[in-house]
C-alpha positions in Angstrom: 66.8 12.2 -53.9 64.0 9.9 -53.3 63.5 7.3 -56.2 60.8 7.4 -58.4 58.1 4.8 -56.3 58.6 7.0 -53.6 58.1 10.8 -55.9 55.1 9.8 -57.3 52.2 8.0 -54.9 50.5 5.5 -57.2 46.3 6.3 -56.9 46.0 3.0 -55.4 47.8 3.3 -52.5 45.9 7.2 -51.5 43.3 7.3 -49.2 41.5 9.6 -50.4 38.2 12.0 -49.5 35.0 10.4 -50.2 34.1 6.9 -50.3 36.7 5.0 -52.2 38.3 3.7 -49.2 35.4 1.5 -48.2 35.6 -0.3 -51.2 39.3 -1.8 -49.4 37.2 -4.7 -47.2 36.5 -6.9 -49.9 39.7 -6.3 -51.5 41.6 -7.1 -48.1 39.7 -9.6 -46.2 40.6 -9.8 -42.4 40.9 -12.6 -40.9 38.8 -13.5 -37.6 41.3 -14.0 -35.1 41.8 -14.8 -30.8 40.9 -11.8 -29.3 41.6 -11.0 -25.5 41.2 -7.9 -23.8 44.9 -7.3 -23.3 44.9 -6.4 -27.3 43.5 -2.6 -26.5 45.7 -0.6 -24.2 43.7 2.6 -23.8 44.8 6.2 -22.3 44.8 9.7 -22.6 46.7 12.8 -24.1 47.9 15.7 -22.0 50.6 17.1 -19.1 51.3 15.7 -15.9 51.5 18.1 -13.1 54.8 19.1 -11.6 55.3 17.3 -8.5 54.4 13.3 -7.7 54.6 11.6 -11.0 54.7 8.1 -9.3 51.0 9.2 -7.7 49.8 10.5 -11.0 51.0 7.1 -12.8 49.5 4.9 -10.0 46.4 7.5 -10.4 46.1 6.4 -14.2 46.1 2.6 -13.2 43.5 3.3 -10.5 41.2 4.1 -13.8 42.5 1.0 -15.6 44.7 3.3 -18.2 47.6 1.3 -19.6 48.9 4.1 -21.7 49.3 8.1 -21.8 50.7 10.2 -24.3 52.6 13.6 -23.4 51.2 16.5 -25.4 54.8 17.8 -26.3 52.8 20.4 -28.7 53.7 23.4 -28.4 57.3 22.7 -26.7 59.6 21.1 -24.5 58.5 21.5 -20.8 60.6 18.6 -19.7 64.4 17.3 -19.9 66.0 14.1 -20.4 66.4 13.5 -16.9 62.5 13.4 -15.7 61.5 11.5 -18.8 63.8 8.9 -17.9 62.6 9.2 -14.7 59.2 9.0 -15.6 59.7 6.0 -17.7 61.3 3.9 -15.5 58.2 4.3 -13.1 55.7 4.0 -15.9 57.1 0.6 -16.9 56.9 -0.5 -13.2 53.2 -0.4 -13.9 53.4 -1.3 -17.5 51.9 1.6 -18.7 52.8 2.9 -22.5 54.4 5.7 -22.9 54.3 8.0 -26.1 54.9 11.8 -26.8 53.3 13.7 -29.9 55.9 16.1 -31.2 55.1 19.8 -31.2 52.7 20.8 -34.1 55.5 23.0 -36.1 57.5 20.1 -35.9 56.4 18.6 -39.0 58.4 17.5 -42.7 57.0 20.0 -45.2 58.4 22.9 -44.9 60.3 25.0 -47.8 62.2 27.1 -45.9 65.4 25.9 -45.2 65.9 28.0 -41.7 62.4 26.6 -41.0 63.0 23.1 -42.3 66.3 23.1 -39.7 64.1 23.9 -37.3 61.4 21.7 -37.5 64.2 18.6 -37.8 65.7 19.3 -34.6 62.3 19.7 -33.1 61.3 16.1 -34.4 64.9 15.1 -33.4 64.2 16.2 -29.8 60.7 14.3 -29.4 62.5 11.0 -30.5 65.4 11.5 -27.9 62.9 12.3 -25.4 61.0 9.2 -26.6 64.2 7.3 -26.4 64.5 8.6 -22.8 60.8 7.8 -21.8 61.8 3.9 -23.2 58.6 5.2 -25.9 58.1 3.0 -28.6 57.1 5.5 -31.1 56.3 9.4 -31.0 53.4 11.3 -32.8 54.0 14.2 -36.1 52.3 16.1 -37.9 53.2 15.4 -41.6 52.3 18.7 -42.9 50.3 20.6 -45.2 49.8 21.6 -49.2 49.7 24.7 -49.5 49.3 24.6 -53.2 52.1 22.1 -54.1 51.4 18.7 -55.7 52.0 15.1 -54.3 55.2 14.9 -55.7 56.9 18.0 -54.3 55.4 17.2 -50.8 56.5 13.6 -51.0 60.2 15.4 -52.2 60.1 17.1 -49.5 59.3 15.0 -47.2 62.3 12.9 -47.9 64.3 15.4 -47.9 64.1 15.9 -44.0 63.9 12.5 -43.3 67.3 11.4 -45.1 68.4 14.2 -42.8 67.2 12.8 -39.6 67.6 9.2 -40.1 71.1 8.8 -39.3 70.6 10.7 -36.1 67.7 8.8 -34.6 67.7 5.2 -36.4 69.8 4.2 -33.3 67.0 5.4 -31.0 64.8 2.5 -30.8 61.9 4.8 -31.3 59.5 4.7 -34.3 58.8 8.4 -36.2 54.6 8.0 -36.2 52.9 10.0 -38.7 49.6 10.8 -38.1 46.9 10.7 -40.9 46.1 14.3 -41.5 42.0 15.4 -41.1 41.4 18.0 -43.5 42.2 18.9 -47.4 44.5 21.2 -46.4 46.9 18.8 -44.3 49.7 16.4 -45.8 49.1 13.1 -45.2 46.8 9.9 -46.1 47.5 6.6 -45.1 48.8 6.2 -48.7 50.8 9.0 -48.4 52.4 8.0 -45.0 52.6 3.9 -46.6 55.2 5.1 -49.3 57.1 7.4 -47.0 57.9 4.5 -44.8 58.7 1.8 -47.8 61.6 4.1 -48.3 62.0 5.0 -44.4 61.2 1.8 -42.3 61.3 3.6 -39.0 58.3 5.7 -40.3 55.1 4.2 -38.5 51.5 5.2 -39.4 49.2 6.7 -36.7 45.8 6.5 -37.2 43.7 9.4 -35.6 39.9 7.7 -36.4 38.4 11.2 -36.6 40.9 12.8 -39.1 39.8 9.2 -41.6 35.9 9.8 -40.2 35.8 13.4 -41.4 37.7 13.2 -44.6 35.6 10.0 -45.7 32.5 12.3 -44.7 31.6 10.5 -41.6 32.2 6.4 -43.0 33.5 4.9 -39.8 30.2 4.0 -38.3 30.3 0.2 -39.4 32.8 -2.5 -38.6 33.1 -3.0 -41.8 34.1 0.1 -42.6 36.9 -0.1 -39.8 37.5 -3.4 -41.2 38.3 -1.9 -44.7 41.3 0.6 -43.0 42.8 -2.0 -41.2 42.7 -4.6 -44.7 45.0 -1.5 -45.9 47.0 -0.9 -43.3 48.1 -5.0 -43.4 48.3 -4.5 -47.1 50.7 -1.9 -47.4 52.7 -1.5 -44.0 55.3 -4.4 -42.3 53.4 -5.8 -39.9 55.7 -4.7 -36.9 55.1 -1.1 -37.8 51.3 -2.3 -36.8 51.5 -4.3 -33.8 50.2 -3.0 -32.0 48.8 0.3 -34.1 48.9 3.7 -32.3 45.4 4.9 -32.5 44.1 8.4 -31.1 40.4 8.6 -31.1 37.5 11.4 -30.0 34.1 12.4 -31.2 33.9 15.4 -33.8 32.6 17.8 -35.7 33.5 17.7 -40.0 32.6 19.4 -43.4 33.3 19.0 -46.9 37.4 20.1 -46.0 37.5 17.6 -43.2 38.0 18.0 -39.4 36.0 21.6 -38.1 36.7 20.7 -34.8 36.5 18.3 -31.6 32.9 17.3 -29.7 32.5 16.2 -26.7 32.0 12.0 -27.0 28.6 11.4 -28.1 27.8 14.4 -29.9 28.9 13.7 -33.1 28.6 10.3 -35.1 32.0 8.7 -34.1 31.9 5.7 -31.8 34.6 3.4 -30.3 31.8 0.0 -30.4 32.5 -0.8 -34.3 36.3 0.2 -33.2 36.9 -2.7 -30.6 34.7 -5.2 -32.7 36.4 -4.8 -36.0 40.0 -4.9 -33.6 38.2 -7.8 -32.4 37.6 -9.7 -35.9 41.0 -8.9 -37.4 43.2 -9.8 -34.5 44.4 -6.4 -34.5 46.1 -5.1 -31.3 46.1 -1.3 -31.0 47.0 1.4 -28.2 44.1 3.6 -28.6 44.4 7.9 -27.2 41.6 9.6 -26.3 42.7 13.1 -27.0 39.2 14.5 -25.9 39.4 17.7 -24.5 37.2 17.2 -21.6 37.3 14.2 -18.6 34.0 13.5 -19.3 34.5 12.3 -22.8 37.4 10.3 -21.9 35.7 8.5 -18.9 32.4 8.0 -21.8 34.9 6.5 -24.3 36.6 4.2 -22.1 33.1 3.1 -20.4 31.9 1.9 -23.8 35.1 0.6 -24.9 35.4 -1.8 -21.4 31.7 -2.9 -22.4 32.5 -3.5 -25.8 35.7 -5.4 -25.1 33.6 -7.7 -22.6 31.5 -8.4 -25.7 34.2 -9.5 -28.0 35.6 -11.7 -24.8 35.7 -14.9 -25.0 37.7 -15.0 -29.0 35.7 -15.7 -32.3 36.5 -18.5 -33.5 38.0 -18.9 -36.9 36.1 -19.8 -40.5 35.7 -23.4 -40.7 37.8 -23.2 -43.7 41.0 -21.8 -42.9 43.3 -22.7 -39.9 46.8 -20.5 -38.8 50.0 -21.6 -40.3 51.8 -21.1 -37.5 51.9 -23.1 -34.0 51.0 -20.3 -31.5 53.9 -20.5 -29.9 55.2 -17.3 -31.2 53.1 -13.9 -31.5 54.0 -12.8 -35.3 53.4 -9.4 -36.7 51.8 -11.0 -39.7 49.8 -13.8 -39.5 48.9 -16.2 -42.1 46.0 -18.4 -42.8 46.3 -21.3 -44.6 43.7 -23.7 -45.9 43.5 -26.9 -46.9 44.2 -28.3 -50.5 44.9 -32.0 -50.9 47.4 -33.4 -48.5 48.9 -29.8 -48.0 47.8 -26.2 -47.8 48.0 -22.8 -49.8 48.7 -19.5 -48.2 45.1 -17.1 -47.8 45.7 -13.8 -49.4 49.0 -14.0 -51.3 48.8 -13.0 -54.8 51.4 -16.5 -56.0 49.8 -20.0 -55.0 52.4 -21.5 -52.4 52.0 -25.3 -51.9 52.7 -25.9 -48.1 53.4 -29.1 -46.4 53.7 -30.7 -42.5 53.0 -27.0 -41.0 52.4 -28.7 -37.7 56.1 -30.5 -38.0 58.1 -29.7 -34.9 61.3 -28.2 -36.6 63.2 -26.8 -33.1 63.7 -28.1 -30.3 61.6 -26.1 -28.0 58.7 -27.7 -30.1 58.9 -24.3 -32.6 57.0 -25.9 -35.8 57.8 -25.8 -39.8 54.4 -23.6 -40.2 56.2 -20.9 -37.5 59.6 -21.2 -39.4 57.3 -19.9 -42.6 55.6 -17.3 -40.8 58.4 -15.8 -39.6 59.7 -15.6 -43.0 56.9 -14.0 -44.2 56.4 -11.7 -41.3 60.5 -10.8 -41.7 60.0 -10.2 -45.6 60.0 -6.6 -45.6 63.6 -6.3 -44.3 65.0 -9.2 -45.4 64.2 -8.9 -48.7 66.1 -6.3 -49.9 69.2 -8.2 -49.0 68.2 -11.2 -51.2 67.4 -9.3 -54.3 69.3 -9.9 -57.8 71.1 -12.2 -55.3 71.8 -15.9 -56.0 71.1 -18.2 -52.9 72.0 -20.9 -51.3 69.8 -22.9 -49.4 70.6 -25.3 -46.0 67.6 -27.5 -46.2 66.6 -29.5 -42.9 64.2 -31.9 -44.1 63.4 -33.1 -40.5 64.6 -30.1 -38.5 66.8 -28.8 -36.7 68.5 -31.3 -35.2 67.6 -33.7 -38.3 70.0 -34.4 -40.8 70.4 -31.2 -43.4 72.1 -30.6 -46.9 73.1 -27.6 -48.6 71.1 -27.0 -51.6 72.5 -24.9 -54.8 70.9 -26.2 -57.4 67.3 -25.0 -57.8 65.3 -27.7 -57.3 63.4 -29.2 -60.4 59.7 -29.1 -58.8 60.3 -24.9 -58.3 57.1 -23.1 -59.2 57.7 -21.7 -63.0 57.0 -18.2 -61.7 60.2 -18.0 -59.9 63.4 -17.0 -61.3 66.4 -18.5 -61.0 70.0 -17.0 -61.0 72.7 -19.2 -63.8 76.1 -18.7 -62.9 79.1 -20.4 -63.6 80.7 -23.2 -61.5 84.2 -23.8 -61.5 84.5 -26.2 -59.0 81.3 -28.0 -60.9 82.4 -27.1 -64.4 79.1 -26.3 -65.5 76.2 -23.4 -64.8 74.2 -23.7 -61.5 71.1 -22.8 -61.9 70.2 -20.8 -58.4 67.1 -19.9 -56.3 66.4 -16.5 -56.3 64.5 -14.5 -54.0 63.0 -11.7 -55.1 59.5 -11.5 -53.4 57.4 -12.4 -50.4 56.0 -15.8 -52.6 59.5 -17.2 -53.2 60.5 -16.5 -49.6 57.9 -18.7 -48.0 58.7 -20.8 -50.9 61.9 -21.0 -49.7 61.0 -21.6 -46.2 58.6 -24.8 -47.0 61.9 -26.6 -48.3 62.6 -26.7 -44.6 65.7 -24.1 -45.7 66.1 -22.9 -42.1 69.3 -20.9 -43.2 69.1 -18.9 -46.0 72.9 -17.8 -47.8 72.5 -15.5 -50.3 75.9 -14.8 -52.5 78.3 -11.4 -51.3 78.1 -10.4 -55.1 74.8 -9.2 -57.2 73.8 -11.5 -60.3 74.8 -8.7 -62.2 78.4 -7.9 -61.0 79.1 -11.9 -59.7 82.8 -11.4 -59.6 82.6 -8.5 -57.5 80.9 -8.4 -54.2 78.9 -5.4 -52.2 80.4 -5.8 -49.2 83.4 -7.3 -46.9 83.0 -9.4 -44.1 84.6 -10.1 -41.2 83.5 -13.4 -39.6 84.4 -13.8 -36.2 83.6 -17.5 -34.7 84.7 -18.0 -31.1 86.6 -21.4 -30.4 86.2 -23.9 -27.4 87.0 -21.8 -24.5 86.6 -18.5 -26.0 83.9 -16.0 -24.5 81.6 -13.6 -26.1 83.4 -10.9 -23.9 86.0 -11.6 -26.6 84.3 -11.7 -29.5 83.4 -7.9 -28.6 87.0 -6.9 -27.6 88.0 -8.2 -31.1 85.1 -6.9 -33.1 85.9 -2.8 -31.6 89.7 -4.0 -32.4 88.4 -3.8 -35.9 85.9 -1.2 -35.7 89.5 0.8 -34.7 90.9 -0.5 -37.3 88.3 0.3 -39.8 88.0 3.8 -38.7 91.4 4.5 -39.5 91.2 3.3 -42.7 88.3 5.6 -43.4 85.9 2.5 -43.5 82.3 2.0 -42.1 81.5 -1.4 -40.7 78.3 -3.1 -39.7 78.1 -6.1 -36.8 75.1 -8.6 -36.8 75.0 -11.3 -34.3 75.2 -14.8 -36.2 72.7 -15.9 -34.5 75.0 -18.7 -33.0 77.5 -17.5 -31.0 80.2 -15.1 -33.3 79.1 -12.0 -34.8 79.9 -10.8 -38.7 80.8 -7.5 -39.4 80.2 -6.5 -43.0 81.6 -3.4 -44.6 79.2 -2.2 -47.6 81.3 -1.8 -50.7 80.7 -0.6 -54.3 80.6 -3.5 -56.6 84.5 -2.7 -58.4 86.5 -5.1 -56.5 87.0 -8.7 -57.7 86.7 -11.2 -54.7 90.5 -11.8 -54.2 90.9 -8.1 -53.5 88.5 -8.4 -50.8 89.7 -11.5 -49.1 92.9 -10.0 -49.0 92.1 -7.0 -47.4 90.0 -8.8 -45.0 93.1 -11.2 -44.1 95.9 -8.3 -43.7 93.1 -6.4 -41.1 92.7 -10.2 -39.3 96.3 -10.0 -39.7 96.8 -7.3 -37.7 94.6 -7.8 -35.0 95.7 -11.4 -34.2 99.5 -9.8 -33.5 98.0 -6.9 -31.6 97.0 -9.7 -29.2 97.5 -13.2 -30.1 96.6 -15.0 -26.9 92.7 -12.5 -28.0 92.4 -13.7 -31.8 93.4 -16.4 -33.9 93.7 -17.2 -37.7 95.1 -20.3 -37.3 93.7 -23.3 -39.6 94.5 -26.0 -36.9 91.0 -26.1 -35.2 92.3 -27.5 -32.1 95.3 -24.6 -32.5 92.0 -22.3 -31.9 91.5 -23.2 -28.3 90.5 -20.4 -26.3 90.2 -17.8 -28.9 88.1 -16.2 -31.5 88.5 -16.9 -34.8 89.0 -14.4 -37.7 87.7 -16.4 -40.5 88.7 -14.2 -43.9 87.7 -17.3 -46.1 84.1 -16.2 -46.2 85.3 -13.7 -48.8 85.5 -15.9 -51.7 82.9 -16.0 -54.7 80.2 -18.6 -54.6 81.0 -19.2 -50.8 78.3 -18.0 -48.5 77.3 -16.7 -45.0 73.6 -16.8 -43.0 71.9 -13.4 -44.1 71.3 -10.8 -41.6 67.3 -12.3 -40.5 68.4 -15.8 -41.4 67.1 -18.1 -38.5 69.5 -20.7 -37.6 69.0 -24.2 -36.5 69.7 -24.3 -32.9 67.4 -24.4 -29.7 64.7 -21.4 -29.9 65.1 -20.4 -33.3 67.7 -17.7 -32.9 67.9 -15.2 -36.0 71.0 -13.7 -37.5 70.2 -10.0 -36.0 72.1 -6.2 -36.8 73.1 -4.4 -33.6 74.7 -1.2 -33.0 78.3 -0.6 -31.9 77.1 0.6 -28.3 75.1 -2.1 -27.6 77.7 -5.2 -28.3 79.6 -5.6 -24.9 75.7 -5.8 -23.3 73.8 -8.0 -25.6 73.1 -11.8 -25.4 73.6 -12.9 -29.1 71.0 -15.8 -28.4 68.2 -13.5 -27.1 67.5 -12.6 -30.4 65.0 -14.8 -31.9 61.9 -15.7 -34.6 59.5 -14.7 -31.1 61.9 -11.5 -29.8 63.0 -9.6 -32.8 59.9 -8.8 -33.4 59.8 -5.2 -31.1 63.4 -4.5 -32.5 62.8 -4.4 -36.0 59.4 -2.2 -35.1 61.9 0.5 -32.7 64.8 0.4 -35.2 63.8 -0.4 -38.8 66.6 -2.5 -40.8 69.6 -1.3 -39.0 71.9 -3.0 -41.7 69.7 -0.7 -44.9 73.3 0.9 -45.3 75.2 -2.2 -45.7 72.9 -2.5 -49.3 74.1 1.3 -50.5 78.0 0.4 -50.8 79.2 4.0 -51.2 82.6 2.6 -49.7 86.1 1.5 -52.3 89.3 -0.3 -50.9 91.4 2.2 -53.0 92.9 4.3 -49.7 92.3 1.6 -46.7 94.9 -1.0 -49.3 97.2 1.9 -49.7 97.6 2.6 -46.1 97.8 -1.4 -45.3 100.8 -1.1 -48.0 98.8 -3.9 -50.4 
């Protein structure tokens, strides 16, 4: 069952009919931003004949589209095997590739035969999209037939908690497409609160359905403006960047969309489109799903001309500057202006005194201001794992290669807005008054210490004693490869499965990998360590030339170490999204099982993770629902 943000769409958040949603410009100011014309990817909806696909793709790059869209609407004409095809030759000639689903395949429905069908159908599209190498597919959300938000929104989550677990590994974002009319499911509100529950949900935005249910608004780029100040308000930024448009002229009445026109007969025009893009730095992939050739040779004749306007970049307001370096394209960006001898965030509801954002803090000349902005920018998924949690902070002053400290204490200059977690210290003999992290303020709070590494406690503040989850840290010695770190990590995925156990591997964004195992919060901390430690156990005599647990460091040579130590309260690991301080910025990143014998562990990084997050949500959201006891794996290991 969805939980009650997610039941009941607050007012705020609909987009509604009329003209409310024009009022969102001054309420979410854009920025002005560079601008090239590599920010629009433009291209068209429809079929490919049967025959030469690599003619018909070099055909679309002849007429300077860098996109298409297959119109998968009514079925399936193609299999696995030509999409994959098919993609490997459109990314030859970088040309996007995304499918909209078939129109019954969509999240509404109350029949449970239909509903089964409708999943599979959506299922399909995303393994086709997975074959195509799509970044996201296109739905229908579906319509109201007389129910109220609240049972739509039910339903709606219904399927999804259906599908997630069979697409999540896909790589390809679920897009749901605004709906036009009064009759279908859908606002950008609507589709906003969906994917705060469902992060691989990713709005679409067809500018003719918004047009005809604000009664023919979009004609200003302000207007445009005022949608894309909502979108940045209440979506991730990845899930934006860049944001699948589709776009044609049409025809409207007081119950929305009638019906499509042919470009320039109606009072929808792609000008205020590419300016407004233009103003807010906003990259999009824009679809002309016109019906006729002539239409989609008129809309990408005026969108070329506008583009040449926008080129070369406005420049920014003379009283804001970016916080981060430019180094690194984030999903978010942030604005900063000047106050004193430092600088204060643009736009977030806390003041955020910032300092030295231009302070190289990595070696590749990565600054402090890009260490903040990717913790903003990562907020939406990190968060989650720092909530009700105390934290530990590893503060590099000077950066990375500077001297550092770790920090438990929350320090005394902390803003009075943000909470702090009091737990006991043994080892101090005293409470220890913890940073907490419990919103996007605090994190780039956080950040602005210089905390590179943030370590949030395996327990809640709540149940301290006890944590949510088990982890196995595997750290490879002098000599040891990562070829076996992955031979020991699927030793104890094995070993886990038999127990009746679900484990979850993140790179550590050094050179090991941590494999957590969610757990409900009943098990003191000894239990868990010991658990741990009789699985490490077992796989070091399975193979003890593979794995070590041996305390001698130079004992470790050549092999990777099972560290079971981490399982202790008040000791700490990097989070999953953590960035660690080492050349490039590398970040503490979930992966799937299938994917760890071909991965590079440093590829991952504050400038790469970027299109990973957007394909796959949070791949470690389970690791937060427990769900899992010890009870039957400690009976079977005889403890």
């Amino acid at each position: 069952m969805p939980d009650a943000r997610y039941q009941t769409p607050d007012a705020e958040l609909r987009l509604a009919q009329g003209s409310g949603v024009w009022d969102l410009g001054s309420r979410y100011p854009t920025r002005r931003a560079g601008y090239s014309p590599s920010m629009i990817r433009f291209g068209i909806s429809g079929l490919p004949p049967d025959g030469d696909d690599a003619g018909f793709l070099d055909d679309l790059v002849r007429r300077g589209h860098t996109a298409f869209e297959f119109a998968f609407t009514s079925g399936f004409p193609w299999k696995e095997k030509r999409c994959e095809a098919f993609g490997r030759l459109a990314a030859e000639r970088d040309i996007a590739i995304s499918i909209h689903a078939p129109y019954f395949a969509i999240l509404t429905s109350d029949d449970p035969e239909k509903a089964k069908l409708t999943r599979s159908a959506l299922e399909h599209t995303m393994k086709l999209g997975h074959a195509f190498g799509s970044r996201v597919i296109v739905a229908h959300t579906g319509y109201v037939k007389k129910r109220t938000p609240e049972q739509l929104h039910e339903l709606a989550a219904e399927s999804l908690a259906v599908i997630e677990p069979k697409v999540r590994h896909l790589g390809v974002a679920l897009g749901l497409e605004v709906g036009g009319t009064n009759r279908a499911f859908g606002t950008l509100g609507d589709i906003a609160l969906i994917a705060r529950t469902f992060p691989f949900v990713h709005p679409v935005v067809d500018w003719a359905h918004v047009h005809a249910m604000s009664g023919g608004a979009l004609t200003t780029v302000d207007n445009f403006l005022g949608v894309f100040g909502f979108l940045r308000d209440n979506f991730p930024g990845w899930t934006l960047d860049p944001l699948h448009c589709q776009f044609t002229d049409n025809e409207f009445g007081h119950t929305g969309e009638i019906r499509h026109l042919p470009y320039g007969q109606g009072t929808l025009r792609v000008t205020p489109l590419v300016e407004a893009a233009a103003e807010a730095g906003m990259r999009i992939t824009l679809i002309s799903e016109a019906r006729e050739k002539s239409s989609h040779l008129a809309i990408q004749a005026e969108l070329v001309e506008a583009m040449a306007r926008t080129t070369p970049a406005l420049p920014a307001p003379d009283d804001t500057r970016p916080l981060a370096s430019g180094r690194v394209a984030f999903p978010q960006d942030l604005r900063i202006v000047a106050d004193g001898d430092g600088f204060i965030p643009v736009g977030m509801e806390r003041k955020v005194r910032l300092s030295n954002p231009d302070k190289p803090f990595f070696p590749g000349r990565e600054t402090k201001g890009d260490l903040v902005a990717y913790y903003h920018s990562v907020a939406p998924v990190l968060l989650p794992h720092l909530r009700d949690r105390a934290i530990v902070l590893a503060r590099f002053p000077d950066g990375a290669e500077g001297d550092w400290f770790y920090e438990k204490q929350a320090p005394s200059h902390r803003p009075e807005w943000l909470p702090t977690a009091p737990l006991w210290s043994g080892h101090r003999g005293d409470v220890i008054d913890f940073v907490t992290a419990p919103d996007v303020a605090s994190l780039v709070w956080i950040a602005n210490l210089g905390a590179i590494e943030i370590h949030p406690w395996l327990s809640r503040v709540a149940t301290a004693d006890a944590p949510d989850f088990a982890i196995f840290d595997l750290d490879p010695a002098d000599g040891a490869t990562w070829d076996q770190v992955v031979t020991v990590a699927e030793v104890i995925r094995v070993a886990l499965d038999r127990l009746g156990l679900v484990g979850y591997p993140k790179t550590s964004g050094a050179t090991g990998l941590h494999i957590y195992v969610p757990l409900d919060a009943v098990h003191p901390y000894d239990r868990v360590r010991r658990f741990v430690e009789t699985v490490g156990r077992l796989v070091v005599g399975a193979d003890p030339a593979l794995a070590t647990m041996e305390w001698d460091i130079p004992k470790r040579t050549g092999k990777v170490f099972i560290d079971h130590n981490q399982n202790v309260g008040g000791k700490t690991i990097a989070s999953v999204y953590s960035v660690r301080p080492r050349p490039g910025a590398p970040v503490s990143t979930p992966v799937l099982w299938d994917e760890i014998g071909e991965i590079e562990p440093a590829a991952f990084t504050i400038a790469t993770v970027w299109d990973r997050i957007a394909r796959h949500g949070d791949l470690f959201a389970p690791v937060l629902r427990g769900g899992q006891t010890l009870d039957a794996a400690e009976r079977a290991l005889g403890i």
